[in-house]
C-alpha positions, 0 to 999 in steps of 0.5 A, a space after each residue: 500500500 505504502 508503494 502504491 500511495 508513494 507511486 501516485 504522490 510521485 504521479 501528482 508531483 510530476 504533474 504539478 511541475 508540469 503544469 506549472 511550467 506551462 503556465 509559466 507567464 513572461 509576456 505583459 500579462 500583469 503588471 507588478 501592482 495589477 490587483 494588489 490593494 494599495 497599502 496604508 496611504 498608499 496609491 490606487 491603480 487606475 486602469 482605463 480600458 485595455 491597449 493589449 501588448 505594447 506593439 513593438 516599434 522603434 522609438 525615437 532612440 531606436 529601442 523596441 516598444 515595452 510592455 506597459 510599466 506599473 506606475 510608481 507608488 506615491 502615499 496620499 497625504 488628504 490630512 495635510 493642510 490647506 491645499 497643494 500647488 507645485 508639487 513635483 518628484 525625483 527620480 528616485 520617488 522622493 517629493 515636495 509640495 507647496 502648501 497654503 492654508 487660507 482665511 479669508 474676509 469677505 467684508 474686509 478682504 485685506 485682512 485675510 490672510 495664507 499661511 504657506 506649508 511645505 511638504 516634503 516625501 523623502 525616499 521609501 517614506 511611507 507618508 508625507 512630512 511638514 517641514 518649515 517653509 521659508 515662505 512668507 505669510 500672504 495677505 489676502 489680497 496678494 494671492 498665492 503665486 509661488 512656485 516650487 522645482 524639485 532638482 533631484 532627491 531630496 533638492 528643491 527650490 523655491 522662487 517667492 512669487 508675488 513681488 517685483 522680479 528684482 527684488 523676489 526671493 528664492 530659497 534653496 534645500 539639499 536636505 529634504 526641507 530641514 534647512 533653507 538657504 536664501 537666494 535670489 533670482 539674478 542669472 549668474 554665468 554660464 552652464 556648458 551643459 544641463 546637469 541631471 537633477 537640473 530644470 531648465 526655464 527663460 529669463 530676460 536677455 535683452 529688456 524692452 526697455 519700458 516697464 511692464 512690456 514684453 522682453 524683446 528676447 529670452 533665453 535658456 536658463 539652467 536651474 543647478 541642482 548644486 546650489 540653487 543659482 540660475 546659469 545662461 546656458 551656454 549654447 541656444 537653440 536657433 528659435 525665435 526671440 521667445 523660446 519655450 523649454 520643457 522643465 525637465 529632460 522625457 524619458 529618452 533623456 531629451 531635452 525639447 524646447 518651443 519656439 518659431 522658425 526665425 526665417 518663416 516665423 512658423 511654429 518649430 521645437 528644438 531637441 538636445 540629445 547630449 545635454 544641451 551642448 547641442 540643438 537640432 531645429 525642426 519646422 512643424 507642418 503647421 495648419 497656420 500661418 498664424 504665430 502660436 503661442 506654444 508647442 508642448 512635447 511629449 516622448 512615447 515609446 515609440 513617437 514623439 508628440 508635439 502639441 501645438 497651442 494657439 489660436 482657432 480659427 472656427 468654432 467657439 472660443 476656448 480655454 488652452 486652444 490646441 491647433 493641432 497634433 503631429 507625430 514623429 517616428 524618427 526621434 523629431 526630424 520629421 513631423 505628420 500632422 495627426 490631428 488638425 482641430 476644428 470647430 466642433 469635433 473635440 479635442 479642442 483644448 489641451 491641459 498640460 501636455 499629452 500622454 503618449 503610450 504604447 502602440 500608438 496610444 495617447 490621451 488629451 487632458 481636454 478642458 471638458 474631458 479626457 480623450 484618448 487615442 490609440 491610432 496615434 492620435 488620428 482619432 480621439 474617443 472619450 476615456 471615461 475619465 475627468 480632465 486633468 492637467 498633465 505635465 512631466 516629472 522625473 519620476 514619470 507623468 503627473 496629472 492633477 485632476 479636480 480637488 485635491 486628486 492627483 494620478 502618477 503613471 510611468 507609461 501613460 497607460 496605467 496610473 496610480 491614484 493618490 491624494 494630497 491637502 483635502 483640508 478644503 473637501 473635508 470642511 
């Protein structure tokens, strides 16, 4: 008996391994966090409709198309205080958060007043943490105008808004908001090159000369990671006198900026594969001959997107008008036009920038909506999904949606869900 019981356990084992070697799963199949319960704090996966496999593709830096990624986890912080602005991430999952709580009077508006937080995740934290802020109490009439730039894990800064740019403030952390070095933002030197952790932006090269007019000329600035201070880049990219940069590097580690073609004054991006030592220029195939106001980049696995902003010629007016779509297979040295918007058939209006994805997928953060295409932006449905305004971080795509609700999503596909400062929905 003892055998034949030995013989059949030694049947089943064999079947078992069998089995389970044949349902051994190595294509897309799930992704790390599909069907897990967020933890305490914890994000919430989001996932809208199905793109099935990543179709393979070259990408703009000639790798294949990847499977979809699972987003990063992020901890809500719903207690925090007041409500978010500028929140922003490192790479390495680490984080801030501007912070105003506000009181107001509405018979004597003056005498109300914002008291300004920051909130700071530091690597693996499993919940957000005040820290003192630098920032100034603001009077009710001043408004909450400041900003906040993560440059990298556990650096920041944060440039005081509301007051004359000469004579503003900024303040600088290395170590996770537990000490503040003051500053200002005078651009001091030269960078040869935009270091990791860096964000790039514009200041005034040459001043119109007249208080309160437009700068007859801006150029590439870089914010350094190491002491906080703005440096002129060294080498421009030939756009117009008012070029656009994206903050932060996509994640091919491109750099793209925005501007106008200076011999036809047409709508053109800038791309730099080497840090901004270098810039290439190309001219979209804009539906205008009209100037834009700007055009917003956006590296798929496997096109690139470029958005371009301005003025509709039909239909009723709208908020963040969006002319058109084009797409790029060859890393933005050539452009089709996808889309062309006109007066009735949305999307018509873009929040932030697109959000490409794999196979052809990418969404529009609309005014009313979101839409998503999966035909490269050839033909856009509804998602189900409120608007939200989207925009690029180290540590993957941010989108703010309405309130305190905010998505993270490391592909444009699957997001995590997380919260921040709903002191204002709880009262």
């Amino acid at each position: 008996m003892r055998r034949l019981m030995g013989a059949v356990g030694a049947v089943v084992a064999l079947v078992l391994v069998l089995v389970l070697t044949a349902c051994t799963d190595t294509g897309a199949g799930a992704g790390a966090g599909a069907g897990r319960a967020p933890g305490r704090g914890g994000g919430q996966d989001s996932e809208r409709g199905s793109t099935g496999p990543a179709v393979p593709g070259a990408t703009a830096s000639g790798r294949t198309g990847a499977p979809a990624a699972a987003p990063p986890r992020i901890p809500s912080g719903a207690e925090l205080p007041g409500w978010s602005h500028s929140p922003g991430f490192a790479s390495d999952g680490s984080g801030f958060a501007l912070l105003a709580s506000c009181v107001e009077d509405e018979k004597v508006p003056v005498n109300g007043f914002c008291r300004q937080h920051v909130a700071v995740l530091d690597r693996g934290a499993k919940e957000w943490a005040l820290r003192r802020s630098p920032l100034p109490e603001a009077r009710g009439t001043d408004g909450i105008s400041s900003a906040l730039w993560v440059l990298g894990p556990g650096r920041a800064l944060i440039e005081e808004g509301g007051t004359a740019p000469e004579t503003s403030r900024t303040w600088f952390t290395r170590d996770g908001g537990r000490s503040w070095k003051e500053g200002g933002p005078r651009t001091v030197g030269t960078a040869p090159a935009i270091p990791a952790g860096a964000v790039l932006t514009t200041d005034c090269a040459r001043p119109s000369g007249a208080l309160g007019e437009e700068c007859r000329l801006e150029r590439l600035v870089v914010v350094s990671p190491q002491d906080g201070q703005r440096r002129a880049l060294a080498r421009q990219p030939l756009l117009g006198a008012h070029p656009r940069p994206a903050a932060v590097a996509e994640p091919d580690g491109s750099w793209w900026v925005s501007g106008t073609d200076p011999a036809s004054g047409r709508a053109a991006v800038a791309v730099s594969r080497d840090a901004g030592r270098s810039w290439s220029v190309s001219r979209l195939p804009s539906p205008s001959t009209a100037p834009n106001w700007h055009t917003s980049v956006a590296v798929g696995p496997d096109a690139v997107y470029a958005a371009e902003m301005g003025e509709l010629k039909e239909g009723e007016p709208v908020k963040n008008p969006m002319r058109a779509l084009h797409r790029s297979v060859d890393g933005g040295r050539t452009w089709e036009r996808v889309w062309t918007t006109g007066p009735m058939v949305e999307p018509r209006t873009l929040l932030g920038m697109p959000a490409p994805g794999p196979g052809g997928r990418v969404l529009i953060g609309a005014e009313d909506r979101e839409y998503v295409s999966v035909d490269g932006g050839r033909g856009f449905r509804p998602s189900g999904r409120a608007a939200g305004h989207t925009r690029r971080t180290p540590l993957g795509l941010l989108r703010q949606g309405d309130g305190c609700s905010y998505g993270i999503s490391a592909d444009g596909v699957r997001w995590a869900e997380f919260r921040l400062a709903c002191e204002d929905e709880n009262s």
